[in-house]
N, C-alpha and C positions, 0 to 999 in steps of 0.2 A: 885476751880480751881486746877488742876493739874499741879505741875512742871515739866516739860518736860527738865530741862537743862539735857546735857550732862557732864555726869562724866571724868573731866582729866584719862585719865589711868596713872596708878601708875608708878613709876620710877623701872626698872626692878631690881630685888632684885642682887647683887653681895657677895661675900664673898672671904678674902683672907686666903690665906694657904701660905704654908711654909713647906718644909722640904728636902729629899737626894736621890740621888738616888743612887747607889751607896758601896760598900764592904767598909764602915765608919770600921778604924781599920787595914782593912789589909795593908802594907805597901806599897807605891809607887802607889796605885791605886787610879785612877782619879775617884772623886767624884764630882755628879751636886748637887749646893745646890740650889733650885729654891724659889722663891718668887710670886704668881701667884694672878692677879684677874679674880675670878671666877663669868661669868652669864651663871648661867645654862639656862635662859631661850631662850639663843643666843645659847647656846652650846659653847661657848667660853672660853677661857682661854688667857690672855697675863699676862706680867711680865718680870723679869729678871732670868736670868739662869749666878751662879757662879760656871765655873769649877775649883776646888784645885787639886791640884796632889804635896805628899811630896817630887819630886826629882825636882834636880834642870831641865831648860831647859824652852825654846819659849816659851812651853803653859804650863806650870804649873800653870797658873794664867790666866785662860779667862775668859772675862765678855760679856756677848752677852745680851744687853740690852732692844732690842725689842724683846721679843720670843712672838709670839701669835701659837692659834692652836686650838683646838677643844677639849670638850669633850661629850663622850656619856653613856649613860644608858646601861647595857646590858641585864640585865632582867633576871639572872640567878645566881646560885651557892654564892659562894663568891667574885669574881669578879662582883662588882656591876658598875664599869664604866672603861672607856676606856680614855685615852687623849692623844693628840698626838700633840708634839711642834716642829717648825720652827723658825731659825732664821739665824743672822750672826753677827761676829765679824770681826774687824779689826787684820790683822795680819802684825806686821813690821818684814821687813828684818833686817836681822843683817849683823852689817858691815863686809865685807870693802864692800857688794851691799847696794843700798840705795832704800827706797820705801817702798810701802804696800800693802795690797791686801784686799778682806772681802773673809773668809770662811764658808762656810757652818755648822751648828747644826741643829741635827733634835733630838727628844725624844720621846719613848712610853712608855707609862707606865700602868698596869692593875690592878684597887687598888679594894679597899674597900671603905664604907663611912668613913671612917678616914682615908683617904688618906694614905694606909700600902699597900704593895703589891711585883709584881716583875716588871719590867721594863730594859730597857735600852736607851744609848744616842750614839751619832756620834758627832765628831768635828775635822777636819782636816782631816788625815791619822787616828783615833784613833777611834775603836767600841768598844762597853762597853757594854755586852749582860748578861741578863738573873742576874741581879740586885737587891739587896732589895731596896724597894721603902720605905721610914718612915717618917710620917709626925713630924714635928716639932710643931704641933697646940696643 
């Protein structure tokens, strides 16, 4: 007799990364430092996104804690994938107004399989274009 059970399908493979986006070194510029779980099989990516910036001020310190977004294959050259992230943070007013708001983050980035490439982010009033991208894995 033949076993005809059906097979569970597998639990979809994920992997995390780590690394910057960002001119690491040069002075006063805002760097993403991201944290990401990756399912390739969703095309997916979430995580968190820490922005640093060495001067003082508001956002020298944001953490945008849900980022999710996407990535893809692109099938050519050295740029072997695409990712592109969404998210928001809280931002407080400083006194003498009182309150808060959530802002906006979005990121691209265009790497290699070792997550190395060029990339950029947005947060607030602040665009950060044409970036190295270096993983930390």
């Amino acid at each position: 007799m033949e076993n005809t059970a059906v097979k569970p399908k597998s639990i979809a493979e994920a992997y995390l990364t780590k690394g910057t986006i960002g001119n690491i070194g040069m002075p006063g510029a805002p760097v993403a430092h991201f944290s990401l779980v990756v399912v390739p099989s969703t095309n997916s990516v979430s995580g968190t996104v820490e922005i640093t910036q060495a001067i003082a001020g508001p956002e020298s310190n944001v953490v945008v804690s849900n980022v999710k977004g996407q990535i893809r294959a692109t099938g050519y050259g050295k740029v072997t994938k695409v990712v592109s992230l969404e998210g928001e943070y809280l931002v407080s007013v400083p006194p003498p107004a009182i309150g808060s708001y959530l802002s906006k983050f979005t990121a691209h980035m265009a790497i290699d399989n070792n997550w190395n490439g060029q990339g950029g982010f947005s947060y607030g009033n602040n665009d950060v274009e044409d970036v190295p991208v270096k993983s930390d894995n």
